[in-house]
KOLLOMI-904075 format. One record per residue (C-alpha): residue in three letters; x, y, z. Coordinates in steps of 0.5 Angstrom, whole numbers, plus 500, padded with zeros to 3 digits. Example, Ala and Ser with C-alpha at 12.3 -4.5 7.8 and 13.67 -1.06 7.14 Angstrom:
ALA525491516;SER527498514;
END
This chain:
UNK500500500;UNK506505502;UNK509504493;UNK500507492;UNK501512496;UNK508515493;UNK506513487;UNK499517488;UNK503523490;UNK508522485;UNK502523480;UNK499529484;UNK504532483;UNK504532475;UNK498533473;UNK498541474;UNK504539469;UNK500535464;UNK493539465;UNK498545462;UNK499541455;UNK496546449;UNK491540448;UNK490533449;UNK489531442;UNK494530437;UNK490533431;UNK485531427;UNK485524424;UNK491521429;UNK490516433;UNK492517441;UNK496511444;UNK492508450;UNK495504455;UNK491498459;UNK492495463;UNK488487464;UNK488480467;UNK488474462;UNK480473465;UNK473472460;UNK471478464;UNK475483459;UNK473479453;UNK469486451;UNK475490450;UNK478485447;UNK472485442;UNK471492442;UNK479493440;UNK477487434;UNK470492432;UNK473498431;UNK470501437;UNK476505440;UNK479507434;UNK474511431;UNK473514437;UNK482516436;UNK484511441;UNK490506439;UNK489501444;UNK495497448;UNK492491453;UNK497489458;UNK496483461;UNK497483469;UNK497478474;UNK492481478;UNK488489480;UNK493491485;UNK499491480;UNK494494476;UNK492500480;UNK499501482;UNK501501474;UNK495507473;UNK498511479;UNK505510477;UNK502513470;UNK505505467;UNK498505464;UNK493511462;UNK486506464;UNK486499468;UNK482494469;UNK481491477;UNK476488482;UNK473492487;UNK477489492;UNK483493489;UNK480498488;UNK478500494;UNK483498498;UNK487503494;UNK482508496;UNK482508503;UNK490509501;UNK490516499;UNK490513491;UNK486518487;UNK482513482;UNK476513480;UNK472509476;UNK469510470;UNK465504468;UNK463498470;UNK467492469;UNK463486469;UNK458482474;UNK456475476;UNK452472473;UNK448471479;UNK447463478;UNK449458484;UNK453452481;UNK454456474;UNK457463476;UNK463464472;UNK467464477;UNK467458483;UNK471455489;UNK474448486;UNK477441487;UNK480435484;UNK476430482;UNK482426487;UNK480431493;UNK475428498;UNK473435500;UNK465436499;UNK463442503;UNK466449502;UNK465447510;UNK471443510;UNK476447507;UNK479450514;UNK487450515;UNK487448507;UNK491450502;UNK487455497;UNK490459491;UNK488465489;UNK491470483;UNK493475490;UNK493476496;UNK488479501;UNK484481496;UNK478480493;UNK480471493;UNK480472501;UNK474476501;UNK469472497;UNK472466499;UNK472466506;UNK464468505;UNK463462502;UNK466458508;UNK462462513;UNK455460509;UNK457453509;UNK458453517;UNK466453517;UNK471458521;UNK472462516;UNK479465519;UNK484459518;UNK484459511;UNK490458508;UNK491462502;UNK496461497;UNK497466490;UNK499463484;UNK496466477;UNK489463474;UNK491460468;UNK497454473;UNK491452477;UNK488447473;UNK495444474;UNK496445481;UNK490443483;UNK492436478;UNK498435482;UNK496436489;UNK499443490;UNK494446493;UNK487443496;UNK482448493;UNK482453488;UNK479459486;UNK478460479;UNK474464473;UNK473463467;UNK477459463;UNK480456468;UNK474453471;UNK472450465;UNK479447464;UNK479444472;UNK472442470;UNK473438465;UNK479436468;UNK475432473;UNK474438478;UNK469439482;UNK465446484;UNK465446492;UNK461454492;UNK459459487;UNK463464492;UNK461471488;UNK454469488;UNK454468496;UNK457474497;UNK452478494;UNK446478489;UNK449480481;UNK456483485;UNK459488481;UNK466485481;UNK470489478;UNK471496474;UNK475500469;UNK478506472;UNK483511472;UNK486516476;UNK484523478;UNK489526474;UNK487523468;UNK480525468;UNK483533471;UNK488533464;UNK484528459;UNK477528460;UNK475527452;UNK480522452;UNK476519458;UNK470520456;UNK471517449;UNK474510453;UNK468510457;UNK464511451;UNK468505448;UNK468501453;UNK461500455;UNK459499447;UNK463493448;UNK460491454;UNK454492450;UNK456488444;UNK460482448;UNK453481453;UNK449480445;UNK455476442;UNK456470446;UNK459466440;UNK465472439;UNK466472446;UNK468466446;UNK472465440;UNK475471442;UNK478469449;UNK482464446;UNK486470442;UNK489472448;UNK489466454;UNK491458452;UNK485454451;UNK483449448;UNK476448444;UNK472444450;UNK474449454;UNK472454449;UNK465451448;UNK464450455;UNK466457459;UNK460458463;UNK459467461;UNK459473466;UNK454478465;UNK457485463;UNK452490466;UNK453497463;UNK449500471;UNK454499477;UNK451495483;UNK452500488;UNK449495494;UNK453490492;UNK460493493;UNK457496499;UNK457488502;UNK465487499;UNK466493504;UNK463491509;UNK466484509;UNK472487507;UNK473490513;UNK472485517;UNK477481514;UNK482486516;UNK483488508;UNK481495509;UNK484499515;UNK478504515;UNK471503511;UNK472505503;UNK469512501;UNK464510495;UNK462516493;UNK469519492;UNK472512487;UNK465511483;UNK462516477;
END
């Protein structure tokens, strides 16, 4: 949180500088360069999509997705200027704004899909393991992308519906495309996967022991693109134009589920089964305020947050 915290000062500090430029755009005709910064998922198969349709470009954004692990080194990137737009969970989010970290959020992410046992995203076995119940996963080995983060929150939810002590769960971060392998091998005990892992566990064998983000709140708000302050201050076409692109994205993705599928395999390692069988989120355009309120509520619970995330400052 300390490198957030100098970056975000880092990036205050220069926004007088770029809010000085002659303008924001190049001219007409000349495309703009936009760094992102993403995670290998299917939750950001629309940007990816709207890159392939056009919806950037016309709109003068020369698109560059960056892949990352995870939100938090993503809200660093964007803070520390690495990135001008980010994708992250909320968790990330608001834990970089409880920091100081001047972000804010520009457009929803993607949501789940609100059904218990066919959500994108589900807690995990092998087929060998002799778990059965999210109960029994006390002092067990479990992977997620990272630590103490949006993993730990909805996971531990999880173990807390299933009557299980939800405060000795042992977590372990690895990337979600080395879970399917870790789970085979025995590495770990249970996962935390989103698609198109959790297909590739499932056909695999694994089974699902929770849907974690469905017991966490109804239609959660998982995550959203987001950029800072200074680029909203410095560039507000540029950021209105991002928004305007993505949601059509978003759009577009929810009403072409065969393209999204097919598009996922551009930029993650799958294979036609796994392809098929991804179980999709929902890209809602609307924001689930509810539902975050319940992530930051659990979130300070579980000691993720040192005070209660002010929403008013980080959403739009």
């Amino acid at each position: 949180m300390r490198r957030i915290l100098v970056a975000a000062m880092a990036v205050m500090t220069l926004v007088a500088a770029v809010a000085c430029s002659p303008d924001e755009t190049k001219g007409e005709g000349t495309a703009t360069k936009v760094s992102v910064g993403v995670i290998p998922i299917i939750d950001v198969a629309p940007i990816y999509l709207g890159k392939q349709k056009g919806f950037f470009a016309r709109r003068g954004i020369d698109l560059v997705l960056s892949a990352e692990q995870g939100g938090a080194p993503i809200v660093e990137g964007v803070v520390g200027g690495k990135y001008q737009f980010g994708f992250s969970n909320v968790t990330s989010l608001m834990a970089a704004q409880t920091g100081g970290a001047p972000l804010k959020a520009v457009a929803s992410g993607v949501a789940s899909n609100g059904r218990a046992g066919r959500d994108f995203s589900a807690i995990v076995v092998s087929g060998a393991s002799k778990i059965r119940s999210a109960r029994e996963l006390t002092g067990k080995r479990i992977a997620v992308n990272t630590l103490k983060n949006l993993g730990d929150t909805t996971v531990r939810q999880s173990v807390r519906r299933a009557g299980g002590k939800a405060e000795d769960l042992r977590f372990q971060a690895m990337p979600f495309p080395d879970m399917p392998g870790a789970l085979q091998a025995g590495k770990v005990d249970a996962a935390w996967v989103v698609e198109p892992a959790l297909s590739a566990v499932l056909t695999q064998g694994g089974q699902i022991l929770a849907s974690n983000f469905v017991d966490t709140a109804p239609d959660l708000t998982v995550a959203l693109y987001f950029t800072s302050q200074g680029t909203l201050t410095a560039k507000p076409k540029l950021a209105a134009d991002f928004t305007a692109a993505i949601k059509e994205s978003m759009r577009y993705a929810a009403e072409h589920p065969d393209e999204v599928r097919d598009v996922v395999g551009t930029y993650t390692q799958i294979n036609d089964t796994v392809r098929i069988a991804m179980i999709l989120p929902s890209w809602p355009e609307d924001i689930n305020r509810q539902s975050l309120e319940r992530v930051a509520q659990l979130g300070q619970r579980d000691g993720i947050f040192a005070k209660a995330p002010t929403l008013d400052q980080l959403l739009p």
